[in-house]
C-alpha positions in Angstrom: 0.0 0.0 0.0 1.5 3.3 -0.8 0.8 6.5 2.0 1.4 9.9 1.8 2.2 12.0 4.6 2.8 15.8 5.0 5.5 16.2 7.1 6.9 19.4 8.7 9.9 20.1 10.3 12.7 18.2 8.0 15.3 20.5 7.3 18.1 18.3 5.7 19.5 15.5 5.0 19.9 13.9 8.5 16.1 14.8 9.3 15.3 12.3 5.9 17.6 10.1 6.9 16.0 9.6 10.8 12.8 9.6 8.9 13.9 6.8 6.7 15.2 5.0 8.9 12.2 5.1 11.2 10.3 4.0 9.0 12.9 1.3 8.1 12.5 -0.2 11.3 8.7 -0.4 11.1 9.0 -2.1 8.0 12.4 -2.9 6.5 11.4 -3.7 3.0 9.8 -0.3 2.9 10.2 2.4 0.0 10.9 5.7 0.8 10.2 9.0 -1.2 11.2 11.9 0.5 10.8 15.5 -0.9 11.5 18.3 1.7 10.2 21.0 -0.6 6.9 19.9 -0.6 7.2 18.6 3.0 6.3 14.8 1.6 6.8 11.9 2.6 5.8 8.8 0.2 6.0 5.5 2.0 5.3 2.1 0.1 5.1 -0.4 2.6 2.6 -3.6 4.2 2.9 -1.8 7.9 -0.5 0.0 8.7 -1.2 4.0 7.7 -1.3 4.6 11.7 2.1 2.8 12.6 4.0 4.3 9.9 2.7 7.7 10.8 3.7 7.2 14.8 7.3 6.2 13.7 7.4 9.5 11.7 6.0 11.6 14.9 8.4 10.1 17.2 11.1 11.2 15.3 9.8 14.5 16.5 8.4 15.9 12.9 4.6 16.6 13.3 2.5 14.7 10.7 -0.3 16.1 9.6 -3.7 13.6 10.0 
């Protein structure tokens, strides 16, 4: 299933990074898209909407609903 999030709060390349890898450890065979421009955050993955979204907010980067 492919989500969308809009992210705010990633500034560079380490913020992607702890978002990918957050993410990463919810689901490691996930795919990441991340464009900081636009604040988005495309996620492919099995893991539910809800759980990928809580490993993105407790990276401290508000997500918005």
């Amino acid at each position: 299933m492919e989500y969308v999030f809009e992210v705010s709060g990633m500034t560079c390349g380490h913020c992607e990074r702890a978002v990918t890898n957050a993410l990463h450890d919810v689901d490691a065979a996930a795919k990441v898209q991340i464009d900081r421009s636009q604040n988005k955050v495309v996620v492919e993955s099995t893991a539910e909407r809800e759980t990928l979204r809580h490993a993105i907010a407790e990276e401290g980067y508000q997500v918005a609903a």
